[in-house]
N, C-alpha and C positions, 0 to 999 in steps of 0.2 A: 504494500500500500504506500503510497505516493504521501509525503506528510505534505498540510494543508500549509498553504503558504501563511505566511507571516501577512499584521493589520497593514505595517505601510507599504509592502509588494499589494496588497489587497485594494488600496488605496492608489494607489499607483493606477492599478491596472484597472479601475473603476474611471479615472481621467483618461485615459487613454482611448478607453469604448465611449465612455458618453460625451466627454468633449466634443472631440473630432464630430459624431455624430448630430450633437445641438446645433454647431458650428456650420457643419452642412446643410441642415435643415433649413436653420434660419437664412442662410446665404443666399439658400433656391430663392424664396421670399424676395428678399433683400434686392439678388438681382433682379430680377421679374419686373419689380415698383421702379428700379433704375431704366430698366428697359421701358417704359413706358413715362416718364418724366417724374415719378412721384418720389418727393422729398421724404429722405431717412432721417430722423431727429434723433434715434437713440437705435444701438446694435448690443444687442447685450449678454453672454453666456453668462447665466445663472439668473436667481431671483433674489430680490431685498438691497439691501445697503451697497452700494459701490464699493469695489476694493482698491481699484485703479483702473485707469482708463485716458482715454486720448480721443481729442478734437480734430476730425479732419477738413479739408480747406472747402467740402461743401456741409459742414454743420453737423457732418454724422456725429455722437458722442460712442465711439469703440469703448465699453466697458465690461470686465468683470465682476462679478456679484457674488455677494458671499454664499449661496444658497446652490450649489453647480448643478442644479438637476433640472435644467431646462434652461428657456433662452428665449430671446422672444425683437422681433424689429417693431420699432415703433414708428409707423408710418405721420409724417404731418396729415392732422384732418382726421386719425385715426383715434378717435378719445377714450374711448370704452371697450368692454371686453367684445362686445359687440357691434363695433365697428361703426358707431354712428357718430357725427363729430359735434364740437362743442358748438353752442348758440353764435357765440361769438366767431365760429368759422365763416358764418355769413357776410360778418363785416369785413374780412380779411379782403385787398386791392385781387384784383382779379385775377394779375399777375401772380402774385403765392397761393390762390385758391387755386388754381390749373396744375399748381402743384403738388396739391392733396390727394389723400388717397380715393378720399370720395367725392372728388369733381372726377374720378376717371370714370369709364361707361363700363355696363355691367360686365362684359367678358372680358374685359384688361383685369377688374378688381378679383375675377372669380380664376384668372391664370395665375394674380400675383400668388393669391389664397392657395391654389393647387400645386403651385413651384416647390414650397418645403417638402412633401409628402414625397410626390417628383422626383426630387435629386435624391432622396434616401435609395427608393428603388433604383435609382441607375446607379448606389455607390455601390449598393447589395449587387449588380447587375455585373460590375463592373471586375467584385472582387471576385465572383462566384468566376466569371469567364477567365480570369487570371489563374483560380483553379485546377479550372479545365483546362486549361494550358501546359500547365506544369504537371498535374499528375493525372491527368488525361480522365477518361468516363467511364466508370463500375454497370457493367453490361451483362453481369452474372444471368441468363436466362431464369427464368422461374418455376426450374426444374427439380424434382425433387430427387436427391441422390441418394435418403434413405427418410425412413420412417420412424420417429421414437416411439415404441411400444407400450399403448397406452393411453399415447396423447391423443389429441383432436381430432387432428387428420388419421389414426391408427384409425379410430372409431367410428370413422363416417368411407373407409373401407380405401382410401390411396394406401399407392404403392410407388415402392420404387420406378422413376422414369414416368410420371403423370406430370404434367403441364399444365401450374395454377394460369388460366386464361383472366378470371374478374374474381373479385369477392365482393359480397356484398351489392353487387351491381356494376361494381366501377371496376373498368379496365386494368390491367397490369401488363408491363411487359420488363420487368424484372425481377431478381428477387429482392431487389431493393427496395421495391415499392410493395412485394409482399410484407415485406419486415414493418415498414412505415404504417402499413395499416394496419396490418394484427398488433401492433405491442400498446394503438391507444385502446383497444375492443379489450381487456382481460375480461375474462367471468360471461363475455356478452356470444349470445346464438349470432352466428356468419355466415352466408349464404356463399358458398365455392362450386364457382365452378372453375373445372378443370377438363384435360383430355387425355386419354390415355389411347396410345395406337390412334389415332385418328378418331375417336368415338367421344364425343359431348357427353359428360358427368355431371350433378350438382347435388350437391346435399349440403344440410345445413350441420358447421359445425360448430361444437359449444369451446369456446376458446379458452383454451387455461390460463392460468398465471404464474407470475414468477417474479418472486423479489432478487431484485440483482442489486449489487453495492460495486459502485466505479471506486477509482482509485484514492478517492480521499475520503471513502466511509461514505460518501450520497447512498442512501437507497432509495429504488424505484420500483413502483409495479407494474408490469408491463404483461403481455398479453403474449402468448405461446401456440403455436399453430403444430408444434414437433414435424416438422421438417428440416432434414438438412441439405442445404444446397450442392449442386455442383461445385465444379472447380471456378472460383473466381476469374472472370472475366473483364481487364482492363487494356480497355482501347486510346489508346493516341488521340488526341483530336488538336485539328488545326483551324488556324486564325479563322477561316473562313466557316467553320463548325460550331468555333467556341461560343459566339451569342447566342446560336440554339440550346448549347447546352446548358446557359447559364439559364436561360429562360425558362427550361425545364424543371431545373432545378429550382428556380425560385417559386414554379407554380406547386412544384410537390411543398418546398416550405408553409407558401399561404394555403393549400389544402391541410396541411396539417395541422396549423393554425388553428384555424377556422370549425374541422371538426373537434379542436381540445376544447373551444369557446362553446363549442354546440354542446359538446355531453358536463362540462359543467352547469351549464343554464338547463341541461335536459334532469342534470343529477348524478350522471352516470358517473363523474369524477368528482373527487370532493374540491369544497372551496378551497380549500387550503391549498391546494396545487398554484394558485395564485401565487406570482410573485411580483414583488416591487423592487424600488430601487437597491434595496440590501441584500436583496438573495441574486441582482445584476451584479452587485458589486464582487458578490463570495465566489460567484462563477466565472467572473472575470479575472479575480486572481488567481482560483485554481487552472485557466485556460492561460493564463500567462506562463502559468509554474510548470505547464504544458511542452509549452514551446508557442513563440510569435508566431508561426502560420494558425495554429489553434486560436490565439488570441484576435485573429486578422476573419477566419470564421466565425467568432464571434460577433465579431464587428457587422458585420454580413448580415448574420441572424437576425441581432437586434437594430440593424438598419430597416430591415424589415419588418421587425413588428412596428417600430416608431412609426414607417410610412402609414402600417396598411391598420395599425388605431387612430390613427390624426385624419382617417379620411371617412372614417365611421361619423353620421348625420347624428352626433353628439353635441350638442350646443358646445361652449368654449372650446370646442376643439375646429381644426381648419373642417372638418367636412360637416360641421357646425353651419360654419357659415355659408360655404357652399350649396347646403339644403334650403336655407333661407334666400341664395340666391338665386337657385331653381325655382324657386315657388313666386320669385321675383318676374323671372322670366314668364314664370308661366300668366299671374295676373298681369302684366306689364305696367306695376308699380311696388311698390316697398310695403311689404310685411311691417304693419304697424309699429311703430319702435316700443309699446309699452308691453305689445306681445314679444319682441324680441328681449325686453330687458328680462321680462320674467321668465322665458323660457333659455337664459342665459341663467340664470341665479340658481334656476334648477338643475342645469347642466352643473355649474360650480359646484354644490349641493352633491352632485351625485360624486362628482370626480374626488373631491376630499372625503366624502364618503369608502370609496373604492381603496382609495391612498391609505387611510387607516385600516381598513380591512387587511390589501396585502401587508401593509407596514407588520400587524398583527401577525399575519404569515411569515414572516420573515424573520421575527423576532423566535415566532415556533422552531423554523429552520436552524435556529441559531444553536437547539435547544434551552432559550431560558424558562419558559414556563415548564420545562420538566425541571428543571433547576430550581426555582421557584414552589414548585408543586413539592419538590423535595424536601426542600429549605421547613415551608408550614409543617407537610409531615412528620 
């Protein structure tokens, strides 16, 4: 077992992933509003009290902030969480009002709003293709080279040499993407089909489980199909391959995503699987203590999630405001500002709500409430 890195490698390696990360999100923004004439007044990674920072010769304020887990551009004209500007934006000479964010017309404000999310995916886009380049594509067929005695697939009657086609409905053509599906289903009925000699199979099978523990003592529970694959299959891929690949890649990421978010809002997983910025930071350091290309997949990972929640129709968030500016388009005037304040306050509401929630998970991961639980005992 791998010993868990030390707080300031943890620390370290927390700056390294979310920095960069903030940095780029906000930049998409940033340049977007520049690309269209709208005045920067403040550039900021973190939240609260300024730590330092510097004035450039068109008024931007570049600062750091004591609080690094986020970042945010402050557009002129931009006053509120909700993007509507101040009374006094009116009096402003016409010349600096054409430089506000909201004297621009609907699809300049709704590009600048969509640029953060944007550039995350094409950093994810960018490092995944860089990947593929260097250690090429895992093309392992989705063949099965033996059967564990017992398990799922033992009891729903595969054999040796059958070829998982879809599970559950949805396609495969790896065993990579066998693995990615079975291990969020543990305990859950699967619908497989496969072929054996040419001939269409399908039964449903009940999937096992299996606690596994990675090298700094994580354990996880994960879903077991008992198959073992072939011989591992990795292909070369070149320049002109590699954006398919990554694009691949990034769509199996947001599928996977996307069904963790589903079985915990369905129940299937617990809440506590949630995490926040503390259990980013622990895994950050452990991917450091890794090795930098682990740490640089990381970066990847949570580039992607950062894109693909900042575009979820959640008030204060960017696709917050892009649902309100769809609805803009669609009446062809502005969603009342008193309906936007309050259906920002509740987005706020929900999001510090969530914030304590994983914080609480994080703090589990840490184990202090067994510590704690111990402590009263």
């Amino acid at each position: 077992m791998i010993q868990s890195p030390g707080l300031l490698l943890t620390i370290l390696a927390f700056v390294l992933v979310i920095g960069p990360l903030v940095f780029v999100h906000e930049m998409g923004h940033y340049l977007a509003g520049r690309w269209f004439g709208v005045k920067a007044e403040a550039f900021s990674i973190g939240f609260g009290k300024e730590v330092f920072g510097i004035t450039d010769k068109r008024g931007t304020r570049w600062k750091f902030a004591w609080l690094p887990l986020g970042g945010y551009v402050k557009f002129a004209g931009d006053m509120n969480p909700a993007s509507q500007p101040d009374p006094d934006w009116y009096l402003l000479p016409a010349a600096e009002r054409a430089q506000t964010f909201q004297a621009k017309p609907l699809w300049q404000r709704a590009i600048i709003v969509a640029a953060g999310p944007f550039v995350n995916f094409v950093l994810a886009f960018l490092i995944l293709m860089g990947f593929a380049l260097v250690y090429g594509d895992g093309r392992t067929p989705p063949i099965a080279r033996e059967i564990v005695a017992g398990s799922a697939a033992a009891k729903i009657g595969m054999q040796p040499g059958d070829r998982i086609v879809a599970l559950g409905g949805r396609s495969v053509d790896t065993f990579d993407d066998v693995a990615k599906y079975i291990q969020l289903r543990a305990d859950e009925t699967v619908r497989v089909d496969y072929e054996r000699s040419g001939r269409a199979v399908s039964a449903d099978a009940a999937v096992g489980s299996q606690m596994l523990r990675d090298r700094f003592g994580n354990e996880f529970k994960l879903g077991l199909l008992g198959i073992a694959p072939v011989k591992p299959v990795w292909v070369p891929v070149g320049v002109a391959e590699a954006p398919i690949v990554a694009v691949k890649r990034m769509g199996s990421i947001l599928t996977m995503m996307v069904d963790s978010i589903g079985q915990i809002i369905t129940g299937k997983r617990p809440v506590s699987e949630l995490g926040g910025p503390l259990r980013i930071a622990k895994v950050s350091g452990e991917q450091l203590a890794l090795g930098i290309p682990d740490l640089i997949g990381l970066i990847a990972l949570v580039s992607i999630n950062l894109g693909f929640i900042n575009i979820l129709p959640v008030p204060m968030l960017d696709g917050g405001h892009l649902f309100f500016y769809a609805l803009e388009g669609i009446r062809r005037r502005p969603v009342p500002p008193a309906v936007q304040e309050w259906a920002f306050r509740g987005g706020l509401i929900a999001i510090l709500t969530l914030m304590l929630m994983v914080t609480f998970n994080d703090l589990g991961s840490f184990g202090i409430w067994k510590s704690l639980a111990g402590l009263i005992g």
